[in-house]
C-alpha positions as CSV (number, residue, x, y, z in Angstrom):
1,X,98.0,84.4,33.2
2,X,99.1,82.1,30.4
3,X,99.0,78.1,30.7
4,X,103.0,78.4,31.3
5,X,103.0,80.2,34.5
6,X,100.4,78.4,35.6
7,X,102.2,75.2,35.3
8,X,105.2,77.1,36.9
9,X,103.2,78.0,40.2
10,X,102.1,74.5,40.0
11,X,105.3,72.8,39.7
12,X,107.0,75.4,42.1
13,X,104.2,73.9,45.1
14,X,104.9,70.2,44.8
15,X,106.7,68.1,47.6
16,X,110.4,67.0,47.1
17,X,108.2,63.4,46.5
18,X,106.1,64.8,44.1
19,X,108.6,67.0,42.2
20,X,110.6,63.7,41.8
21,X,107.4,61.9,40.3
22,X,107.2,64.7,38.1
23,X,110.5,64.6,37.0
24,X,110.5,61.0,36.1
25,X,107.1,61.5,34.5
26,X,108.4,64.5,31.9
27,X,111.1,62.7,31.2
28,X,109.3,59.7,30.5
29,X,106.9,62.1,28.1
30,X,109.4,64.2,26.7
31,X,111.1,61.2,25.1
32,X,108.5,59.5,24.3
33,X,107.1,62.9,22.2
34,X,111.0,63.6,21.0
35,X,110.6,59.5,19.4
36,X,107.2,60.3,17.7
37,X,108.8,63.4,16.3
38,X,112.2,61.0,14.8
39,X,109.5,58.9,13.4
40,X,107.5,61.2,11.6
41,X,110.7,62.9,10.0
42,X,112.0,59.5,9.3
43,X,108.5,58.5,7.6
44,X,108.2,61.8,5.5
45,X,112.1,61.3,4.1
46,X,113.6,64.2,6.2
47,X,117.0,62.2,6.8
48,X,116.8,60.2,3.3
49,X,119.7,62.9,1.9
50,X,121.6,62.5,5.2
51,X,121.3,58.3,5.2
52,X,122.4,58.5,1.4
53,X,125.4,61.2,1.4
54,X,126.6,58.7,4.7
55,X,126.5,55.6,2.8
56,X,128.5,57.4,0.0
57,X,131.3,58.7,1.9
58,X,131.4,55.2,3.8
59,X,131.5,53.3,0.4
60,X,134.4,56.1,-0.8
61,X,136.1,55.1,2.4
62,X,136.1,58.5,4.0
63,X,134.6,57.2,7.3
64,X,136.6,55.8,10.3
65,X,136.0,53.6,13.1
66,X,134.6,55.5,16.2
């Protein structure tokens, strides 16, 4: 049995009390791993293109208010 159905049966056991601390804990942890990943891409230049084609089409004027 892999790691993930093991976690499954785990998660499947837990009180309506302790599925809701788990919820709030993987959410909790999923965002915090989802900002480390932003981080990293935005340390190693991954949205540098992005950042610079936006700032073009804003200083061309083809943007608009939100």
């Amino acid at each position: 049995m892999d790691k993930i159905e093991k976690i499954g049966r785990e998660i499947k056991g837990l009180s309506s009390s302790e599925l809701a601390a788990f919820r709030k804990w993987f959410h909790n942890f999923d965002a915090e791993a989802w900002d480390r990943q932003i981080e990293e891409e935005l340390e190693a230049g991954k949205f540098d293109a992005l950042a610079d084609q936006a700032l073009r089409e804003f200083a061309a004027g083809k943007t608009r208010e939100m």
